[in-house]
C-alpha positions in Angstrom: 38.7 171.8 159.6 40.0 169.0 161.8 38.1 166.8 163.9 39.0 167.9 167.2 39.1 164.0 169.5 37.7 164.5 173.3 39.2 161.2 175.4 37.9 160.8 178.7 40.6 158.9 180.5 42.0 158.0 183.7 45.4 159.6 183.9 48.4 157.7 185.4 50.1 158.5 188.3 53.0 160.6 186.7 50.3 162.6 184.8 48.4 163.7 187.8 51.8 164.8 189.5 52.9 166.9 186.2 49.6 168.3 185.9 49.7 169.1 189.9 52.9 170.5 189.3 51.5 172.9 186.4 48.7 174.1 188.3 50.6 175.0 191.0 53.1 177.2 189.8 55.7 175.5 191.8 59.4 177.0 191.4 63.0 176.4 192.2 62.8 180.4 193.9 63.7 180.6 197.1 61.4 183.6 197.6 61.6 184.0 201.6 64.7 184.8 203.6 66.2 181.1 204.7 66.9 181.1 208.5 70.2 179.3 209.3 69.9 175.6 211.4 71.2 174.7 214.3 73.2 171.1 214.5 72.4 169.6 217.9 75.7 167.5 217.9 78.1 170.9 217.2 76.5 173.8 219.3 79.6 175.5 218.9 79.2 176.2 215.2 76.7 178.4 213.3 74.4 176.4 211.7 73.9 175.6 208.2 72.3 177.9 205.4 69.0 174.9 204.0 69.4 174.4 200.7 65.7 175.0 199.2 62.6 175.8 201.3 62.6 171.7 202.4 66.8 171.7 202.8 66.1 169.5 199.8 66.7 171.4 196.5 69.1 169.3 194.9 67.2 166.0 195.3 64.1 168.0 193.9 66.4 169.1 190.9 67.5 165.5 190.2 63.9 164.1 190.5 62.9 166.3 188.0 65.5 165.9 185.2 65.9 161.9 185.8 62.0 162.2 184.2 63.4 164.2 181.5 65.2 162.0 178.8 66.1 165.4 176.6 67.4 167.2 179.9 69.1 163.7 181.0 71.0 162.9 178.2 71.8 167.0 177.6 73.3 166.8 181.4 75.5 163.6 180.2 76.9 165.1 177.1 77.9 168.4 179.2 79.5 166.4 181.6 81.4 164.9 178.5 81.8 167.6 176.6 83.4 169.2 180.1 85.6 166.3 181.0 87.3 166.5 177.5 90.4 164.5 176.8 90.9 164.4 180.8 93.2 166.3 183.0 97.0 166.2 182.0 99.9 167.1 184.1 103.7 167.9 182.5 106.7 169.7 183.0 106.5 173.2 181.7 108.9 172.3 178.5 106.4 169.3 177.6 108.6 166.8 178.6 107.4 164.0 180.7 107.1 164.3 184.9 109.8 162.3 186.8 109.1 164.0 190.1 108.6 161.1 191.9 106.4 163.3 194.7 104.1 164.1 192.1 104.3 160.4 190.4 103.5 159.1 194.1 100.4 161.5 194.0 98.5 160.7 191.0 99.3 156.6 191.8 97.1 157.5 194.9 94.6 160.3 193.4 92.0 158.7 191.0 92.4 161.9 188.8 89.7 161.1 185.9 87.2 159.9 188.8 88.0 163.4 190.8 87.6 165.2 187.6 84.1 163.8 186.4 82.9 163.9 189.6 83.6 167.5 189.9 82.4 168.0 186.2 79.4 166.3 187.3 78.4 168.6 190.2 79.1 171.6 188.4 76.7 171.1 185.4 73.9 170.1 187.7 74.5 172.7 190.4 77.1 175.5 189.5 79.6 174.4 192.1 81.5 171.6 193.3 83.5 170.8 197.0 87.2 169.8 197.4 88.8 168.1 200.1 92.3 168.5 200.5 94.1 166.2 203.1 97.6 167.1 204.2 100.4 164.9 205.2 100.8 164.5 209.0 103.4 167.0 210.0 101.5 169.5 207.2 104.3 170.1 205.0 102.6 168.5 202.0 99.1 168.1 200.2 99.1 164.6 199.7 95.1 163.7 198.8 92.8 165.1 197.0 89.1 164.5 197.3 85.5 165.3 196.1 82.9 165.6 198.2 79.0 165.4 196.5 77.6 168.6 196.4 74.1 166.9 197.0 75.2 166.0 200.7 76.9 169.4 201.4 75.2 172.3 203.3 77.2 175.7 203.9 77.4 177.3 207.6 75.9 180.3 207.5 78.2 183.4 207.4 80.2 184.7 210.1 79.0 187.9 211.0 81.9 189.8 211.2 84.4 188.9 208.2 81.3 187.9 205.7 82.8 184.4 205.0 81.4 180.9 205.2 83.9 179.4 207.3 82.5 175.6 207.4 81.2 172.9 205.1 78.5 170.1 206.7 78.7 166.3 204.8 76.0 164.6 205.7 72.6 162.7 204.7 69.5 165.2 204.8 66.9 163.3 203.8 66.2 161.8 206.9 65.0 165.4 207.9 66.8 168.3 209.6 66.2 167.6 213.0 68.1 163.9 212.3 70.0 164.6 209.7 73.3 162.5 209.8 76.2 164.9 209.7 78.9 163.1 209.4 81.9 165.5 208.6 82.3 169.4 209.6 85.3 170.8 207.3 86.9 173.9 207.9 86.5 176.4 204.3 89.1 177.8 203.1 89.1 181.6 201.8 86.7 181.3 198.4 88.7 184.1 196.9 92.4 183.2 198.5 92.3 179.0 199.1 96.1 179.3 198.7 97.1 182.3 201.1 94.4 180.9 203.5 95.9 177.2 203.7 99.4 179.1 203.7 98.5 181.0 207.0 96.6 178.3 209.1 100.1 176.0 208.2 102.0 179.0 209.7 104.1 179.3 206.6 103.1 183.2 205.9 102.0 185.7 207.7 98.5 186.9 208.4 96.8 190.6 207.8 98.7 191.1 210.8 102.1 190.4 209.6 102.8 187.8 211.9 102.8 183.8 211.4 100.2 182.2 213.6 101.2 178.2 215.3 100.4 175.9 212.5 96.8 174.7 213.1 96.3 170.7 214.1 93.4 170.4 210.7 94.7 167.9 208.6 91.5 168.1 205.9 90.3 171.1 204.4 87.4 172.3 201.9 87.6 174.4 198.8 84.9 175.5 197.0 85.0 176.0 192.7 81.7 178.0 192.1 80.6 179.4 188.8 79.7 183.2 189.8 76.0 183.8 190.0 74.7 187.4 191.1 72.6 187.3 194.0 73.3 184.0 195.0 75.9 184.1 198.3 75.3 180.4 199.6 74.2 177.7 196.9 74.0 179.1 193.1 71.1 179.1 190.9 72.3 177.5 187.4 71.0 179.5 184.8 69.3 176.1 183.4 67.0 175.9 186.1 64.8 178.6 184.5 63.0 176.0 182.1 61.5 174.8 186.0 60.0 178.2 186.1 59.1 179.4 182.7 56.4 176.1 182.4 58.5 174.4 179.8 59.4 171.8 182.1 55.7 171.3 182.8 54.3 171.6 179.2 57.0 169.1 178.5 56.3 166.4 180.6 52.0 166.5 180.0 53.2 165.7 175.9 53.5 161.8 176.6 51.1 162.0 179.0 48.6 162.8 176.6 50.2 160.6 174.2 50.2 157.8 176.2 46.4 158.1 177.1 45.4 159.1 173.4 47.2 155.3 172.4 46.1 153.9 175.6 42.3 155.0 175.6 41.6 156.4 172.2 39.0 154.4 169.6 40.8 154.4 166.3 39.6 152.2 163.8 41.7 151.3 160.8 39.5 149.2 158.7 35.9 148.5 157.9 35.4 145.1 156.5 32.1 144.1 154.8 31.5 140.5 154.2 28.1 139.5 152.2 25.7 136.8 154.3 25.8 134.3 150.9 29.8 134.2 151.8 29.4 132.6 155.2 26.9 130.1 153.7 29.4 129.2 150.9 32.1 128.9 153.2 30.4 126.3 155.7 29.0 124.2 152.4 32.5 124.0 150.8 33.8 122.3 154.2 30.8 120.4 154.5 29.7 121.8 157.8 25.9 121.6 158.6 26.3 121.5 162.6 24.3 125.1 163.9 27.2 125.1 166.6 30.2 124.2 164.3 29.1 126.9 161.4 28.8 129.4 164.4 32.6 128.5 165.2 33.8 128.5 162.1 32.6 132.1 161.2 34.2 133.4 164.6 37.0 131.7 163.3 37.1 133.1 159.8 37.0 136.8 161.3 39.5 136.2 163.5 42.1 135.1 160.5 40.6 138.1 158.5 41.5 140.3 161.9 45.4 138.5 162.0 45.9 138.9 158.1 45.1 143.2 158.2 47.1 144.0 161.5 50.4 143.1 162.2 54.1 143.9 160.5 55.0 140.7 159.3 51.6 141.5 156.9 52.1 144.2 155.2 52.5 144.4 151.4 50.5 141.0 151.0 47.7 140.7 148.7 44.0 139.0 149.2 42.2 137.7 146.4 38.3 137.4 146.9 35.6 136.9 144.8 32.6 138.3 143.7 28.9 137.0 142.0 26.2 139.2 139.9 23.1 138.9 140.7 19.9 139.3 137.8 20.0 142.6 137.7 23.3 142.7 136.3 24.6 144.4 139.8 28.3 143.2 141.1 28.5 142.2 144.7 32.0 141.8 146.1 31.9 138.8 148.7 34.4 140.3 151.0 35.2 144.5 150.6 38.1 146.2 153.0 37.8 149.9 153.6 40.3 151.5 155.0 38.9 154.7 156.7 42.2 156.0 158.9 45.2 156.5 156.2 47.0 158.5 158.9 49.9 157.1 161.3 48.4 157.6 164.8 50.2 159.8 167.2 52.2 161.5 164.7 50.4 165.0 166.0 52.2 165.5 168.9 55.7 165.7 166.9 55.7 169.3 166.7 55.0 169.7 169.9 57.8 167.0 171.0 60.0 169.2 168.9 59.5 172.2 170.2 59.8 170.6 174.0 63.1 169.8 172.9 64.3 172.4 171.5 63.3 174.5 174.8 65.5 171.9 177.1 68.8 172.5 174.8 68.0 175.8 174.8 67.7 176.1 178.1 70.9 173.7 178.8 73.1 175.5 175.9 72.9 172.5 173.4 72.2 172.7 170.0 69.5 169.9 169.2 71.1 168.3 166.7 74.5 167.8 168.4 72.7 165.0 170.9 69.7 164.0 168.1 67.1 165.7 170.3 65.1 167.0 167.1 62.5 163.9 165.9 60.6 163.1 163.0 61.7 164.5 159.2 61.6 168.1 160.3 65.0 168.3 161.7 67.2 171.0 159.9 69.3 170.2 157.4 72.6 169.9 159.1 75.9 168.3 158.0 78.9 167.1 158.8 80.8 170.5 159.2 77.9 172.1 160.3 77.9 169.6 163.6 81.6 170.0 163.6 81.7 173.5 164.4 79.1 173.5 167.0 81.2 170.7 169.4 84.4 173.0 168.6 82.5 176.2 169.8 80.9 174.2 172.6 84.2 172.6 173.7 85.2 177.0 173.6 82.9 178.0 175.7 84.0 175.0 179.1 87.4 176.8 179.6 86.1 178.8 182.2 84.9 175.8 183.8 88.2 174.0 183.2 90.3 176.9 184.9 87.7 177.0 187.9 88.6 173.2 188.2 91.7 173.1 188.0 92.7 175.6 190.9 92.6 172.5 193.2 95.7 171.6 191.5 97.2 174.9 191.4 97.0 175.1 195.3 98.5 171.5 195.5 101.0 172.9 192.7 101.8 175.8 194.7 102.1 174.6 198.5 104.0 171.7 197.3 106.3 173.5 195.7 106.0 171.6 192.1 107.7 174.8 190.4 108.0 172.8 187.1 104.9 170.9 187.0 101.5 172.5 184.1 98.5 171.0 184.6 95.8 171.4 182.0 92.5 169.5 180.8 92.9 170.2 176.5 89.7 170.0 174.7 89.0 167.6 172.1 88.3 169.5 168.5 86.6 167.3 165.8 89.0 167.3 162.5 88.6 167.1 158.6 89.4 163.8 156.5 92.7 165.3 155.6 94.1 165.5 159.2 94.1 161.6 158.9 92.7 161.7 162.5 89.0 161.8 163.8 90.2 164.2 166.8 93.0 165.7 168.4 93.9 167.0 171.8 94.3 171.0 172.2 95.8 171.7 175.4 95.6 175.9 176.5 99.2 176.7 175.1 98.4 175.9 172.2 95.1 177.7 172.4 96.6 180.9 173.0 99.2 180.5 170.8 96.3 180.1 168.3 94.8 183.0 169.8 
């Protein structure tokens, strides 16, 4: 049976908290009804649905993966794995854009900084806001912008219709009552962005069959959400569940422990027994007599025995000493080394470091050995094709996510009237030797054509 090691030790600060956090049972549940908050500066308006018991969910969420490096670097790869080969925009026959309206628009859109910012906020929080800013007289979308969902806070519905009908930018973290709201934007439809931007703009007519007086809003929100049930206001991504299950918390108490069992544990590696007579040899073949001088020179003489059995740069050498027999005919080594702990300290906890990461892939639809996650020897044998497949089905499974990005564009397409203009973000599948190429683009027609 093995030895079972009891350490008492003073726990660092991060330990305490994750330990806190385990005993307490805390969760990302919003288990009472939210009550809707009033802004002082716009009395007019609603008030805003808080985001999380404190109105700061999303800043807890980040906290809490930033301490994770599995769940970090799993967040960074979806992102990637999400953005693809970028968004591309071409005529519907493949040829080039010479529209010089929609040349002009990408010139002043940063499309691959939109695009992974957007990609960004919807892997951490299931949705993601748009700003779309129309040209003076409203005839044209002429910018498109993200806003970070971490600053955003939804009015709360209007009573009547059901819909949210505003979207508050602003910093919360100074606390509710003083929180900096710096922009109110008016919401288009969720389920109709198009026909609702159409009607304000006078350019169709309402339920009513009448065209309203264009509206004097130049800037406009528009919400891409991933569908969660229950969830009317902010979603609850299905990875947040490894915050509630314990995971999260068993997780993080691994390197504590580890770092207290290397920080605090006793482990002795060698014994060393040196005979009395060698010390007295020693001193006489350097001539030292001086009580004081023989004293140092021992100290000494363990210290370089210390240096020569510890270190790298050490290992492999060998050390000759000698040995005398004594009357009897019994052999008495001057110097012995025993070594009494074979095993490579710390190694226990690998299973456990395993099976922590294996529950944040899970948990964040990653396969461990796509992103290395798995450590040690007792990762599973995958190879090159194996890996190939899993990026090709996880590049599959984002094209929901790409179409629910890229209706932005298809209400810019639409109410600029870019008839002949496709806009698609391909995904990047992993080829064979023979295809002379590491990867290659696949853009949806070609997809469905597949298909």
């Amino acid at each position: 049976m093995r030895d079972i090691q009891v350490y008492e030790i003073d726990i660092n600060v991060e330990g305490k908290k994750a330990i806190e956090h385990l005993n307490q049972g805390v969760t990302v549940f919003d288990t009472d009804d939210l009550v809707p908050l009033r802004l002082p500066d716009a009395p007019a308006l609603r008030g805003f649905v808080p985001w999380g018991d404190s109105n700061l969910r999303p800043n807890e969420i980040l906290e809490l993966i930033r301490k994770d490096e599995v769940m970090s670097s799993n967040m960074y790869f979806n992102i990637q794995a999400a953005y693809s080969n970028g968004l591309i925009y071409k005529n519907a026959d493949g040829s080039a854009v010479t529209n010089p309206e929609v040349l002009d628009f990408f010139k002043y859109n940063r499309a691959s900084k939109y695009l992974f910012e957007q990609q960004t906020d919807i892997k951490h929080f299931f949705f993601s806001v748009s700003v779309l800013i129309l040209s003076g007289d409203g005839n044209k979308i002429v910018k498109l912008r993200h806003k970070d969902a971490l600053y955003c806070r939804f009015e709360t519905c209007n009573p009547q219709t059901g819909t949210i009908e505003h979207v508050f930018y602003g910093n919360w973290e100074n606390g509710t009552p003083k929180a900096e709201v710096r922009e109110d934007l008016e919401l288009l439809d969720c389920d109709d962005p198009l026909g609702d931007l159409m009607v304000r703009m006078g350019k169709i007519p309402n339920e009513s069959g009448k065209n309203q007086p264009p509206t004097k809003t130049r800037k406009f929100a528009m919400v891409n959400k991933i569908p969660i049930p229950g969830n009317k206001y902010y979603p609850f991504p299905y990875y947040w569940s490894i915050f509630n299950s314990g995971w999260y918390d068993i997780k993080q108490l691994i390197p504590v422990a580890k770092k207290a069992k290397f920080t605090n544990g006793l482990v002795i590696r060698y014994q060393v027994e040196i005979d009395a007579k060698y010390w007295d040899i020693l001193c006489e073949k350097e001539s030292i007599t001086d009580p004081e001088k023989m004293l140092a020179r021992i100290n000494l003489e363990k210290e370089n025995i210390k240096s020569f059995l510890s270190g790298v740069a050490n290992a492999g050498k060998v050390w000759f000493t000698g040995f005398y027999t004594d009357p009897h005919g019994t052999e008495h080594s001057m110097i012995r080394i025993n070594v009494i702990n074979k095993d490579k300290e710390g190694g226990d906890y690998i299973a456990d470091v395993e099976e922590g990461a294996s529950m944040a892939c899970y948990a964040q639809g990653n396969h461990p050995s796509m992103i290395g996650a798995t450590p040690g020897k007792s990762s599973s044998n995958m190879n090159g094709s194996n890996i190939r497949e899993l990026f090709t089905m996880k590049q599959g499974l984002e094209k929901a996510v790409k179409d629910i990005l890229l209706e932005p564009y298809f209400v810019i397409k639409n109410y600029n009237a870019w008839d002949e203009v496709e806009f698609d973000i391909p995904f990047m599948m992993l080829t064979t030797l023979d295809k002379k190429t590491d990867a290659q683009p696949i853009t949806s027609n070609q997809q469905n054509a597949d298909n």
